[in-house]
MOPAC internal coordinates of N, CA, C and O (Angstrom, degrees):
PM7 1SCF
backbone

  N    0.0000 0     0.00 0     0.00 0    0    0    0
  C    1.4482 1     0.00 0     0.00 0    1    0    0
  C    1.5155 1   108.95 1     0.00 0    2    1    0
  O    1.2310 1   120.03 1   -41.25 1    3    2    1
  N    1.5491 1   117.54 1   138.75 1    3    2    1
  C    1.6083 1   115.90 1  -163.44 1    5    3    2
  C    1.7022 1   104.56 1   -86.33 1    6    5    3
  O    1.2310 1   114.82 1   -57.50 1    7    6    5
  N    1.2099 1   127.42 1   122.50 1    7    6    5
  C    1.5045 1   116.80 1  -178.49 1    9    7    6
  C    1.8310 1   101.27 1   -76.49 1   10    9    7
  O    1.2310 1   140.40 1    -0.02 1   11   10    9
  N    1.3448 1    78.02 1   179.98 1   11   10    9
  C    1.9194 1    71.39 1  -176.43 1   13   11   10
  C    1.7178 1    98.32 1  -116.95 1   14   13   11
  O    1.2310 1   121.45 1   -14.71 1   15   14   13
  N    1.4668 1   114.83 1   165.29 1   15   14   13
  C    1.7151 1   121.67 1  -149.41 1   17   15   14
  C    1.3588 1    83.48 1   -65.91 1   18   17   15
  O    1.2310 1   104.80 1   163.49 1   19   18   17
  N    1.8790 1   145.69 1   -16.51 1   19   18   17
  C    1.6946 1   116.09 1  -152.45 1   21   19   18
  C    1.7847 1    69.47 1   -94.62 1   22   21   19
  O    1.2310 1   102.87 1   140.01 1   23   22   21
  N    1.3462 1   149.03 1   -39.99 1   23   22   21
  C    1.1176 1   119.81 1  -150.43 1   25   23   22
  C    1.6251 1   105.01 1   -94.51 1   26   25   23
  O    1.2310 1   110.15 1   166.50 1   27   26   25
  N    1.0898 1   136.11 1   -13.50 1   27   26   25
  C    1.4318 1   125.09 1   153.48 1   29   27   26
  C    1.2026 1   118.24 1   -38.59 1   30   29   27
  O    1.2310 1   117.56 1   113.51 1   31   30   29
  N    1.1849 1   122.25 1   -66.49 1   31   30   29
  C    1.4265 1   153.26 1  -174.11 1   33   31   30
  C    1.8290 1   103.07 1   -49.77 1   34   33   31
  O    1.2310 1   134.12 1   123.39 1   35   34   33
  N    1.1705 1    90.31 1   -56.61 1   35   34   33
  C    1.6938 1    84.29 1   166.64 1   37   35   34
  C    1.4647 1   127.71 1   -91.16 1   38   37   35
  O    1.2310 1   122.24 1  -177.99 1   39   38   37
  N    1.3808 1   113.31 1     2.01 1   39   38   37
  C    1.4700 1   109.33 1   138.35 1   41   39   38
  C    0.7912 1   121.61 1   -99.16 1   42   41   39
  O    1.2310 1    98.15 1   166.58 1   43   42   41
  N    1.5327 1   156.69 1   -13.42 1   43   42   41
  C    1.3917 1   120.75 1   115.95 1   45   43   42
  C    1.2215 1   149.15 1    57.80 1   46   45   43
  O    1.2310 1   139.98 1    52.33 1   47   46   45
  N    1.9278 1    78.86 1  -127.67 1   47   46   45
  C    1.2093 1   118.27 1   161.44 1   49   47   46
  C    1.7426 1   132.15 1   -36.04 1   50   49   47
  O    1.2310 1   130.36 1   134.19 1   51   50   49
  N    1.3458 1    97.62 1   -45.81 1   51   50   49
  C    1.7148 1   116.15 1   176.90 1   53   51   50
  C    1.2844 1   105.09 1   -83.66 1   54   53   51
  O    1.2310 1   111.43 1   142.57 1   55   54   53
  N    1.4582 1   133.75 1   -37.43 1   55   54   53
  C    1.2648 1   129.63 1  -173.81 1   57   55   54
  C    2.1652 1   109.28 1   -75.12 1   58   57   55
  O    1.2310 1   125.27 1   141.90 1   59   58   57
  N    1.5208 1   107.47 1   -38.10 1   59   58   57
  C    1.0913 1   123.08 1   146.92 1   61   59   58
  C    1.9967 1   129.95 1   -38.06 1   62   61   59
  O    1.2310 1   135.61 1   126.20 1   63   62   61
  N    1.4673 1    87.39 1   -53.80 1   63   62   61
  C    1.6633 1    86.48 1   172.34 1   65   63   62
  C    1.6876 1   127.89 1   -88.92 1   66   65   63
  O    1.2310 1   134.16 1   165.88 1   67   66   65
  N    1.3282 1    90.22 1   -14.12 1   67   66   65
  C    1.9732 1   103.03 1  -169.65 1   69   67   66
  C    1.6514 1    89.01 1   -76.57 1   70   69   67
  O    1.2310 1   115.38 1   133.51 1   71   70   69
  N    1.5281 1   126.37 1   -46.49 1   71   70   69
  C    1.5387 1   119.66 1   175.19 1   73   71   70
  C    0.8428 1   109.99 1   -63.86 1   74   73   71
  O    1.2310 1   105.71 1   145.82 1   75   74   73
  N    1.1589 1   144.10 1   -34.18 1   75   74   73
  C    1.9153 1   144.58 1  -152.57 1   77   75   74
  C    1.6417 1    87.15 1   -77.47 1   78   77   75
  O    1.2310 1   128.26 1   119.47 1   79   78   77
  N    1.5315 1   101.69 1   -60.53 1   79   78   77
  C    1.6665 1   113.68 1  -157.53 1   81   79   78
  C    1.9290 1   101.05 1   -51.09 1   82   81   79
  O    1.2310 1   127.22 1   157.83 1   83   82   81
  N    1.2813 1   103.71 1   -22.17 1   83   82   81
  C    1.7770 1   107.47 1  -151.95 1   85   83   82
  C    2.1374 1    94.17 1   -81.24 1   86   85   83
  O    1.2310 1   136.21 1   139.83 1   87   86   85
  N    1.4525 1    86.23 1   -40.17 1   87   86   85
  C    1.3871 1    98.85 1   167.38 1   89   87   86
  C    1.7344 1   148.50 1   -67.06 1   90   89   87
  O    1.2310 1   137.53 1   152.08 1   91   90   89
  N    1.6775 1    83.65 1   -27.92 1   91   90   89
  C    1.5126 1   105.88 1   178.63 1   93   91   90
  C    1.5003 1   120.75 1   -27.57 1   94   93   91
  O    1.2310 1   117.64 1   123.23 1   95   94   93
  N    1.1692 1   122.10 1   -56.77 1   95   94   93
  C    1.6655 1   140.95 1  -148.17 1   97   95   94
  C    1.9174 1   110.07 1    22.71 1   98   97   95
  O    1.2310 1   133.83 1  -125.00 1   99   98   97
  N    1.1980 1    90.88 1    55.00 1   99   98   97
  C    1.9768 1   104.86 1   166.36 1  101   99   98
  C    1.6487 1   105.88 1    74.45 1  102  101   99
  O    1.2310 1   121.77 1  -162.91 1  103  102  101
  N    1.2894 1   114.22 1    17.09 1  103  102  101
  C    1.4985 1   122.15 1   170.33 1  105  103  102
  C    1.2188 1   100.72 1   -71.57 1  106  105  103
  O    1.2310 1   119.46 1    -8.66 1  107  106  105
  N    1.3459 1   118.63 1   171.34 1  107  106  105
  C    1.6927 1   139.33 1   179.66 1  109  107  106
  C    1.0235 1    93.23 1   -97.21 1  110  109  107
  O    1.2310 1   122.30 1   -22.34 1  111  110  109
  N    1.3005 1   113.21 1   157.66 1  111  110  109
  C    1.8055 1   135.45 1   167.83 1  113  111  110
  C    1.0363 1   102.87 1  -101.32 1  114  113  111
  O    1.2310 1   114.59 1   -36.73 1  115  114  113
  N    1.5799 1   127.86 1   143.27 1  115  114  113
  C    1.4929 1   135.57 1   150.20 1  117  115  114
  C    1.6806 1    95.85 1  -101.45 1  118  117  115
  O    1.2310 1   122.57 1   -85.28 1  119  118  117
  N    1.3615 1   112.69 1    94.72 1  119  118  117
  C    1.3497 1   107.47 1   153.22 1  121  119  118
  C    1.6498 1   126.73 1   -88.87 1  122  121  119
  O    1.2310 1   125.36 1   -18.37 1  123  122  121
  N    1.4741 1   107.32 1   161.63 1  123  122  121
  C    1.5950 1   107.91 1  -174.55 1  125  123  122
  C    1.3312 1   111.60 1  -136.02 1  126  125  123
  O    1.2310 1   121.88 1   -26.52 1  127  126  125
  N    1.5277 1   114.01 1   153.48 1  127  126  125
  C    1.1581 1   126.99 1  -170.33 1  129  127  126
  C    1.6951 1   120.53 1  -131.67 1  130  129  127
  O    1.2310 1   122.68 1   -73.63 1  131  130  129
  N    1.0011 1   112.46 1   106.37 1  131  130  129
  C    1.7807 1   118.35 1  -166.74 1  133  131  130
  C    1.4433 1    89.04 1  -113.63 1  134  133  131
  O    1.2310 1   124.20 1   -55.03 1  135  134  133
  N    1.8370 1   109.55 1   124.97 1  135  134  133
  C    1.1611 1   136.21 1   149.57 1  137  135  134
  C    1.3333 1   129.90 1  -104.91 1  138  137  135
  O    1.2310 1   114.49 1    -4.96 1  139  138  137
  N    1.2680 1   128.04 1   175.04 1  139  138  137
  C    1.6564 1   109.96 1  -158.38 1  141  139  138
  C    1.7634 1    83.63 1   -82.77 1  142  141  139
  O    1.2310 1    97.44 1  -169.67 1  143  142  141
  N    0.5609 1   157.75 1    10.33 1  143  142  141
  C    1.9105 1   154.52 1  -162.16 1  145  143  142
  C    1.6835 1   114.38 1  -144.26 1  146  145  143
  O    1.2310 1   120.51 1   135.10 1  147  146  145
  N    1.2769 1   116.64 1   -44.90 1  147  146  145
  C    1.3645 1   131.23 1  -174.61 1  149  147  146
  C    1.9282 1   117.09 1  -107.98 1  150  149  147
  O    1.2310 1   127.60 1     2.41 1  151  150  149
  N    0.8641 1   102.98 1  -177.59 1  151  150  149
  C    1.9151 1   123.32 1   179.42 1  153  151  150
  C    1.4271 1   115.42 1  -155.99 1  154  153  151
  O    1.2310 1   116.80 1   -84.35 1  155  154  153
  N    1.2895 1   123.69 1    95.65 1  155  154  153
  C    1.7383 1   119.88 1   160.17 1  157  155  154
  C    0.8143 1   128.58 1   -80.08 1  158  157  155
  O    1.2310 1   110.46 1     4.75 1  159  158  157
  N    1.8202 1   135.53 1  -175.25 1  159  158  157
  C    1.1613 1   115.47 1   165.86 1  161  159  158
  C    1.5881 1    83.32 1   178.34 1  162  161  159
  O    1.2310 1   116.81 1   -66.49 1  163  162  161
  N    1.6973 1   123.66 1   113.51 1  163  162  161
  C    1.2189 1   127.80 1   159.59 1  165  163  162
  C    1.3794 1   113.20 1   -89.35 1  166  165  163
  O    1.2310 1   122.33 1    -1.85 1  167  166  165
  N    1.8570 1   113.14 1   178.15 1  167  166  165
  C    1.5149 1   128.43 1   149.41 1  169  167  166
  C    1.0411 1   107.16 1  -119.09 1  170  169  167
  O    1.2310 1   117.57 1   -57.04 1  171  170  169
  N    1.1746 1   122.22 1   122.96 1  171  170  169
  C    1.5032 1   128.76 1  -165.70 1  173  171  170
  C    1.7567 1   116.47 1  -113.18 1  174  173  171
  O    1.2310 1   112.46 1   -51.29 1  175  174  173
  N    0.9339 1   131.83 1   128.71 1  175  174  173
  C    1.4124 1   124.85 1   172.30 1  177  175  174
  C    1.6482 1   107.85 1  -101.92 1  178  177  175
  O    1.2310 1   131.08 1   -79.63 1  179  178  177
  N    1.4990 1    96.22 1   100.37 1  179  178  177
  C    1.4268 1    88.84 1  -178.60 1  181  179  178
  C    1.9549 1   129.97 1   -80.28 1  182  181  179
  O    1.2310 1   139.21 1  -173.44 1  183  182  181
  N    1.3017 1    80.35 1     6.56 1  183  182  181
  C    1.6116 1    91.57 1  -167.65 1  185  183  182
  C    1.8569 1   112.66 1   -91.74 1  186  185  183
  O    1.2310 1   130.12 1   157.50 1  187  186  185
  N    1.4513 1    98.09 1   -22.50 1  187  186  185
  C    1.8103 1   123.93 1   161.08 1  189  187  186
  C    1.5506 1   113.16 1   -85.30 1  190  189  187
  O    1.2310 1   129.44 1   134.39 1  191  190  189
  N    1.5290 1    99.41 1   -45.61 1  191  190  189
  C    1.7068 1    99.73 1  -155.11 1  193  191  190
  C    1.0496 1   133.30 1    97.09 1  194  193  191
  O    1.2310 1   118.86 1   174.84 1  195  194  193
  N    1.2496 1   119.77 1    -5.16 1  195  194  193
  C    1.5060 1   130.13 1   162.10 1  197  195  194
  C    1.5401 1   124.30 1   -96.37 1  198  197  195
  O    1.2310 1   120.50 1   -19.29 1  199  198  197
  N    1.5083 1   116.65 1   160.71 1  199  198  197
  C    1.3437 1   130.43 1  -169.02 1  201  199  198
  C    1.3907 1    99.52 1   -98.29 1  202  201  199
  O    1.2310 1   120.66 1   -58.12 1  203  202  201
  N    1.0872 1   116.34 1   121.88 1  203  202  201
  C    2.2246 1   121.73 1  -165.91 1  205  203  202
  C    1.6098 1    86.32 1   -94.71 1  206  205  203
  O    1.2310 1   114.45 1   143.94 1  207  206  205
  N    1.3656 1   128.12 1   -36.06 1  207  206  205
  C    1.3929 1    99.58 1  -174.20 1  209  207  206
  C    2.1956 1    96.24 1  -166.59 1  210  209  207
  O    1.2310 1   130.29 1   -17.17 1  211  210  209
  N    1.2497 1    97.76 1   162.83 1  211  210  209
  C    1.7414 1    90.39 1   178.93 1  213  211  210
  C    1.6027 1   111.75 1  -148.83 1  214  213  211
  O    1.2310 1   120.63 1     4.75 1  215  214  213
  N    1.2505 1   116.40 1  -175.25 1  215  214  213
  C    1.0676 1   115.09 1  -172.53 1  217  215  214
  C    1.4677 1   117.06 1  -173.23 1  218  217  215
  O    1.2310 1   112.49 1   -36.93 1  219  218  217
  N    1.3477 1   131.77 1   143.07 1  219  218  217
  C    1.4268 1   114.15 1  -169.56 1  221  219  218
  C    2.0350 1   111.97 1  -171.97 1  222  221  219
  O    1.2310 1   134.97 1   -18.80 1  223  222  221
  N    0.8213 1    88.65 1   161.20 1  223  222  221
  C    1.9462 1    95.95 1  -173.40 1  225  223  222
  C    1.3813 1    89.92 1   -64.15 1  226  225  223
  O    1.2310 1    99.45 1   135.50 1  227  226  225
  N    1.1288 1   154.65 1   -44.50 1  227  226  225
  C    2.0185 1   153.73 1   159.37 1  229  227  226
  C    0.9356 1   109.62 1     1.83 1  230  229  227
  O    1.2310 1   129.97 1    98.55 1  231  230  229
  N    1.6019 1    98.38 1   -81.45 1  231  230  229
  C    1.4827 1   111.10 1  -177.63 1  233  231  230
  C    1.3000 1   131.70 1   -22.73 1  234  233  231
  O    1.2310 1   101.06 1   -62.38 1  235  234  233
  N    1.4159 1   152.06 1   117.62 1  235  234  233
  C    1.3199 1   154.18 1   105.64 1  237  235  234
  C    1.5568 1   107.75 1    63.69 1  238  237  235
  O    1.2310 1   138.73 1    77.34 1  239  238  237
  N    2.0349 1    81.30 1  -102.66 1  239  238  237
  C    0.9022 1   137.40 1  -158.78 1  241  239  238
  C    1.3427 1   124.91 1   -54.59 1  242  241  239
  O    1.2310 1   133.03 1   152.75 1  243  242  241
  N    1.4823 1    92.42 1   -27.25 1  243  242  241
  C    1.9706 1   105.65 1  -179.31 1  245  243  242
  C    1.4640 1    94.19 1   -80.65 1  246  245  243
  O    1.2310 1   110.64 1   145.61 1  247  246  245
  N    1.7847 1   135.19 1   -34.39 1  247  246  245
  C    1.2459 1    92.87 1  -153.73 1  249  247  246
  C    1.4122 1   132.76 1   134.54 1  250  249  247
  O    1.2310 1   143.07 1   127.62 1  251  250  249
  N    1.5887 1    72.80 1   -52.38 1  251  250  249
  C    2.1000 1    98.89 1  -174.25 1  253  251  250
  C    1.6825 1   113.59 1  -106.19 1  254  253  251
  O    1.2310 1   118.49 1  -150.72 1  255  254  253
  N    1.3477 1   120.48 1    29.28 1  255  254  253
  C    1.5941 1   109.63 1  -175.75 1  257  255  254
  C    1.4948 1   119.83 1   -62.62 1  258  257  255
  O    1.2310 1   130.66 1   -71.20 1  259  258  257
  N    1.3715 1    97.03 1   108.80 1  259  258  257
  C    1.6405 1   108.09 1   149.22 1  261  259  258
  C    1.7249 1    91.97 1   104.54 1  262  261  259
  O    1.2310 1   123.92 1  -160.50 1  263  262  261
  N    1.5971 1   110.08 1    19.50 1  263  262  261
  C    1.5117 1   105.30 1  -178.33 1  265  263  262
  C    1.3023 1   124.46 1  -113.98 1  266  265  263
  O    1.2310 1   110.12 1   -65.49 1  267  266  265
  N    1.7634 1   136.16 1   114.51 1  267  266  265
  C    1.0882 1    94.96 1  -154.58 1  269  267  266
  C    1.9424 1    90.37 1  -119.47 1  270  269  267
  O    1.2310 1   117.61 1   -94.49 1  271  270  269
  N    1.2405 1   122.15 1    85.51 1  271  270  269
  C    1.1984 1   114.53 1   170.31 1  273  271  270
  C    1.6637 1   103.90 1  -132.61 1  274  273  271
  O    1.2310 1   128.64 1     2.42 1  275  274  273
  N    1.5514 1   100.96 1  -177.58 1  275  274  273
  C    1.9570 1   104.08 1  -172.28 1  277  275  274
  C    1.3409 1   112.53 1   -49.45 1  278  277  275
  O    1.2310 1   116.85 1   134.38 1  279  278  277
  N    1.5991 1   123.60 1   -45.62 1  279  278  277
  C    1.3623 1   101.61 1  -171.70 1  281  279  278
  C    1.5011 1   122.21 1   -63.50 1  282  281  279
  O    1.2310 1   119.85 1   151.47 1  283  282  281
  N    1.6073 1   117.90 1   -28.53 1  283  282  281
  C    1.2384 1   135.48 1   168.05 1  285  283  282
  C    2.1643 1   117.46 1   -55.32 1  286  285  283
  O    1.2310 1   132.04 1   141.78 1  287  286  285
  N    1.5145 1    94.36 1   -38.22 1  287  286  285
  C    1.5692 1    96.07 1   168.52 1  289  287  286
  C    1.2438 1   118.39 1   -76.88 1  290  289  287
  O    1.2310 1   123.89 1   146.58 1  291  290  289
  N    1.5106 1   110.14 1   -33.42 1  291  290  289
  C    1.4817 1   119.24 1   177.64 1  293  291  290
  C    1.6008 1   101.69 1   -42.88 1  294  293  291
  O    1.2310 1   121.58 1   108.83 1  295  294  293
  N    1.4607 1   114.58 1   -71.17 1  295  294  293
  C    1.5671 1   100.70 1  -176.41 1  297  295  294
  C    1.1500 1   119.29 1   -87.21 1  298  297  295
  O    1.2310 1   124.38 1  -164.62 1  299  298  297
  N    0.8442 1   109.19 1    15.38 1  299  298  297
  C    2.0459 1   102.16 1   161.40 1  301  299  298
  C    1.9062 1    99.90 1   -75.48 1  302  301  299
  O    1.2310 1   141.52 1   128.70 1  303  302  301
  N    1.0406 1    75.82 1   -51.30 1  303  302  301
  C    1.8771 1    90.81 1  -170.63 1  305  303  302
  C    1.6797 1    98.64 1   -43.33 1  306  305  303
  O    1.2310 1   129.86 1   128.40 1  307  306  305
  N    1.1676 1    98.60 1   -51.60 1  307  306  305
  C    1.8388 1    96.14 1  -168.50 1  309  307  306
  C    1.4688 1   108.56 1   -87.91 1  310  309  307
  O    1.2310 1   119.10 1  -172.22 1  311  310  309
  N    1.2392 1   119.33 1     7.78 1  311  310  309
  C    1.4500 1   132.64 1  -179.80 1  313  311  310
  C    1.7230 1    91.44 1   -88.63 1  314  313  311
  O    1.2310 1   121.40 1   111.42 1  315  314  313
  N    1.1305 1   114.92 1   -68.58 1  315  314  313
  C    1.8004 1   133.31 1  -164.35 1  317  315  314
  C    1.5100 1    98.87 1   -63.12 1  318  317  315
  O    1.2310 1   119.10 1   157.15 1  319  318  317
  N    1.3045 1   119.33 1   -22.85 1  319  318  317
  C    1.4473 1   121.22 1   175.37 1  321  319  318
  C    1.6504 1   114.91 1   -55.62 1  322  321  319
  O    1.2310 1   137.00 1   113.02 1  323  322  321
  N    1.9487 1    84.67 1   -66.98 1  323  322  321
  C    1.6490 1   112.96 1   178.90 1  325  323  322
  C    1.1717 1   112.38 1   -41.51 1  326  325  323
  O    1.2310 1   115.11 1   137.60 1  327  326  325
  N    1.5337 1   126.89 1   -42.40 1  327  326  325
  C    1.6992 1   134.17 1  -151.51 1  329  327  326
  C    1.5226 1    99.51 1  -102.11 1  330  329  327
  O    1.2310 1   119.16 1   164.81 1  331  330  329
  N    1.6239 1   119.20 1   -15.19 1  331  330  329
  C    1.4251 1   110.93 1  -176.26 1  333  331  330
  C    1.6318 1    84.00 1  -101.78 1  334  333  331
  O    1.2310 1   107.05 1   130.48 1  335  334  333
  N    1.2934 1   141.72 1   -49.52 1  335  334  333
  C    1.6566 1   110.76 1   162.23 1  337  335  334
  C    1.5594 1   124.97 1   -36.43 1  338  337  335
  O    1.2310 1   116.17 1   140.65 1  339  338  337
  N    1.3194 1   124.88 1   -39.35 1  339  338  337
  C    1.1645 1   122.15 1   174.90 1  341  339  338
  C    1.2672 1   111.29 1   -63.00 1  342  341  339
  O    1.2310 1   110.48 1   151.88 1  343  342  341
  N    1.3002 1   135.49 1   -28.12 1  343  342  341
  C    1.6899 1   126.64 1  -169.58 1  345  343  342
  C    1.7621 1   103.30 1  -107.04 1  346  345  343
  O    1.2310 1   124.74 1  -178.38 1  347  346  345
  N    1.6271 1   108.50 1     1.62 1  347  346  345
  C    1.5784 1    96.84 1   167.70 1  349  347  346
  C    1.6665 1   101.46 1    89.86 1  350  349  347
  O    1.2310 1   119.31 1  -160.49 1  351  350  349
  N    1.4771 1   118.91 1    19.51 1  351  350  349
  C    1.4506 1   106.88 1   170.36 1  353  351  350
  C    2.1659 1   100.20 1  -111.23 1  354  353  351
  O    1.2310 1   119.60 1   -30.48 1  355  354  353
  N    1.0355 1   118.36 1   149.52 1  355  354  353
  C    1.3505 1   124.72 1  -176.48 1  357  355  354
  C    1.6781 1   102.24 1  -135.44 1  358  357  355
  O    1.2310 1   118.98 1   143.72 1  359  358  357
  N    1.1720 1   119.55 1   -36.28 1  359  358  357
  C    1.6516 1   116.67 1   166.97 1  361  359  358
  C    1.3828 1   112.61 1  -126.75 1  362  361  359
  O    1.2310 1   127.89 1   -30.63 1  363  362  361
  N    1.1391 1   102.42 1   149.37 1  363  362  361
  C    1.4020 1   139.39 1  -129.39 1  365  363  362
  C    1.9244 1    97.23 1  -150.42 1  366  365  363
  O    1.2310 1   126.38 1   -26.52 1  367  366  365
  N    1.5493 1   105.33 1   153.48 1  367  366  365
  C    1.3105 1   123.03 1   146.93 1  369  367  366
  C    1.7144 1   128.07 1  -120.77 1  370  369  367
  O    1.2310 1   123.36 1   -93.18 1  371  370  369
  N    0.7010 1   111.16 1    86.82 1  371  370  369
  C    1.4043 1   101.44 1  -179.45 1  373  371  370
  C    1.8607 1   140.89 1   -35.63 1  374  373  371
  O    1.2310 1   117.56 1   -67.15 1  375  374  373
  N    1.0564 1   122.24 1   112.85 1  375  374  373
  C    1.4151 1   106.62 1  -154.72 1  377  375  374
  C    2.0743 1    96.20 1  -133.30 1  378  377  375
  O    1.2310 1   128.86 1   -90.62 1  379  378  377
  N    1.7243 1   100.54 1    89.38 1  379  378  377
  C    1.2625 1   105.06 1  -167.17 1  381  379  378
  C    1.7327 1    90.33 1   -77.90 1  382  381  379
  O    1.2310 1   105.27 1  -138.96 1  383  382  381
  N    1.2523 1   144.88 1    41.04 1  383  382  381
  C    1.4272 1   119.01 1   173.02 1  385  383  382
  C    1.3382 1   129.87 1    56.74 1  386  385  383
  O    1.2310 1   121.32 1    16.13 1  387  386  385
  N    1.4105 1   115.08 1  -163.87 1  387  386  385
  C    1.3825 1   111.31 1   159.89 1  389  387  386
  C    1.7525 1   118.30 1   -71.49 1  390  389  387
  O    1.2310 1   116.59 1  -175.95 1  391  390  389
  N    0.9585 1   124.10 1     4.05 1  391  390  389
  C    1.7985 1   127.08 1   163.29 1  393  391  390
  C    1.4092 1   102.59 1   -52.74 1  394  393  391
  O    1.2310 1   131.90 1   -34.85 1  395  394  393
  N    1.5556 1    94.63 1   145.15 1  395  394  393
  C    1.4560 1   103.43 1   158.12 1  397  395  394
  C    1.1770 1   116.71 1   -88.86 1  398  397  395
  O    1.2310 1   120.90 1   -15.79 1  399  398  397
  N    1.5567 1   115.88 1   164.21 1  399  398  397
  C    1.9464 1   105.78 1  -171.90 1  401  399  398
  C    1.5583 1    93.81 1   -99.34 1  402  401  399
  O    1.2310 1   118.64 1   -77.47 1  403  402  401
  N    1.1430 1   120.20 1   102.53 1  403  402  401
  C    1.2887 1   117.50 1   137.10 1  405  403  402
  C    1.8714 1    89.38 1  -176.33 1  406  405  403
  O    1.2310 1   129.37 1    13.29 1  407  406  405
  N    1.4928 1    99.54 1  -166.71 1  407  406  405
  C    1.9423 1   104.38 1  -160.05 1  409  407  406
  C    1.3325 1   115.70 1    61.75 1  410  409  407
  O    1.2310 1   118.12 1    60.85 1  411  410  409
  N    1.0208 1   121.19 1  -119.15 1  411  410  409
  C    1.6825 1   136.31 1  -150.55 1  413  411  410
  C    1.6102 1    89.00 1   -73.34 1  414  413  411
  O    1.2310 1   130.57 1   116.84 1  415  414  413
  N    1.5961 1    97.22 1   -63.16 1  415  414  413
  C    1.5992 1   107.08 1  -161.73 1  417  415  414
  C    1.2601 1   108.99 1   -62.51 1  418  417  415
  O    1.2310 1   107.20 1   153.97 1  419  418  417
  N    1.2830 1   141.45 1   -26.03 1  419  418  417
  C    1.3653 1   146.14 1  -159.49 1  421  419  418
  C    1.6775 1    90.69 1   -90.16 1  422  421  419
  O    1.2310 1   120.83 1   138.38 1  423  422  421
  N    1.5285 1   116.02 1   -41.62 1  423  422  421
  C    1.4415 1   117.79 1  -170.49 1  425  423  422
  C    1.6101 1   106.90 1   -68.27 1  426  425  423
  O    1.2310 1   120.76 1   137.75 1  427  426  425
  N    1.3447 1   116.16 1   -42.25 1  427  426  425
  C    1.2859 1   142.05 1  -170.10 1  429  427  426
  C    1.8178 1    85.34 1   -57.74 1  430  429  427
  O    1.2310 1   111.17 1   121.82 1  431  430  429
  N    1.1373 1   134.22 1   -58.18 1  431  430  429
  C    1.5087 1   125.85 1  -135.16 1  433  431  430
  C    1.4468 1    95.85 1  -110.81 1  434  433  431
  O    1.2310 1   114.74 1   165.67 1  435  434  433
  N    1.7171 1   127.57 1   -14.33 1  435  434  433
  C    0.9950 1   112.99 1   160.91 1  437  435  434
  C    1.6213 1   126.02 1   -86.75 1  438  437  435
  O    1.2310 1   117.93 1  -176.13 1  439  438  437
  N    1.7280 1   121.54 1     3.87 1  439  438  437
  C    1.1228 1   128.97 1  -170.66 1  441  439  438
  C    1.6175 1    82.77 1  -104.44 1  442  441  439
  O    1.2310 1   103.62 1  -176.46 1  443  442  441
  N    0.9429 1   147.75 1     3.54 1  443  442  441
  C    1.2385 1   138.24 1  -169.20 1  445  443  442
  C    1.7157 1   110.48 1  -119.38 1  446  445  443
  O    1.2310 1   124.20 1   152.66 1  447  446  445
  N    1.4349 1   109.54 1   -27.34 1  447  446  445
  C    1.5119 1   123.39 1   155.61 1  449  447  446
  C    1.6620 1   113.82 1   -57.09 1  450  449  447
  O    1.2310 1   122.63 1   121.64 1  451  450  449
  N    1.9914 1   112.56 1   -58.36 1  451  450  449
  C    1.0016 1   115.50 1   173.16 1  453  451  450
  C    1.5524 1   116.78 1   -45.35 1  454  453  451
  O    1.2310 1   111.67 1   120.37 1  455  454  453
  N    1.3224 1   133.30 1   -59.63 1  455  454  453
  C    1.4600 1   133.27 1   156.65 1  457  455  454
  C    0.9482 1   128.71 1   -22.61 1  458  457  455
  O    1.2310 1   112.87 1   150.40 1  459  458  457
  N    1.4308 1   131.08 1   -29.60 1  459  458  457
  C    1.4286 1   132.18 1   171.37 1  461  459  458
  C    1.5019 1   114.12 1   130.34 1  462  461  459
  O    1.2310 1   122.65 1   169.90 1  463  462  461
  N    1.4868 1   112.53 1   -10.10 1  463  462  461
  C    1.8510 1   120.85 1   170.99 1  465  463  462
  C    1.4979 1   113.04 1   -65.49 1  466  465  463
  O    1.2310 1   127.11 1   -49.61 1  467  466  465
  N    1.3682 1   103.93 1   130.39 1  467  466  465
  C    1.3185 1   105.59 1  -171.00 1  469  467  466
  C    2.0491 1   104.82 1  -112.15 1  470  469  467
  O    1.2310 1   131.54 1   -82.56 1  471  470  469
  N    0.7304 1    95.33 1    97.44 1  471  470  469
  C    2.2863 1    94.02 1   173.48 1  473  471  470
  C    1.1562 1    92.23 1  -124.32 1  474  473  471
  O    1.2310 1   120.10 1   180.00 1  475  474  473

């Protein structure tokens, strides 16, 4: 029976996070979020529950409102870098979701390596 692309995607996604989580050992997540218009991208402490730092195509300040292609991930990526140096995190797991890694997300996570995040 053919699933349809939202339920792939959300298996995936879960099959994506149930390994990440198994792996974690009390690291933060940088999870990401690609909409057909936008790009997110938190640090998450899942062991508190809080978000240590975020970043997203929204913002102002980056530049990029309402854009969601590589040059636009490019600086998110090095944005989420900067702000997880600012809160004292340096490793990281990366947790692209149901995305595939390459395009935006692949651009997104290597501008975020360049910054100084290490997964």
């Amino acid at each position: 029976m053919a699933n349809s692309k939202r339920e792939l995607f959300l298996k995936r996604r879960l099959r994506v996070r149930n390994k990440l989580r198994s792996m974690a050992d009390g690291r933060a997540r940088l999870s990401v979020h690609r909409s057909n218009k936008n790009i997110s991208v938190q640090l998450i402490d899942d062991v508190n529950g809080v978000t240590l730092a975020s970043a997203s195509s929204l913002e102002k300040d980056l530049g990029v409102v309402g854009q969601n292609n590589i040059e636009a991930a490019k600086k998110i990526g090095a944005a989420i870098a900067e702000r997880a140096k600012k809160a004292g995190v340096e490793v990281c797991y990366f947790d692209r979701g149901g995305f595939l890694f390459h395009g935006k997300i692949k651009a997104l996570a290597d501008a975020a390596r360049e910054g100084g995040l290490k997964f």
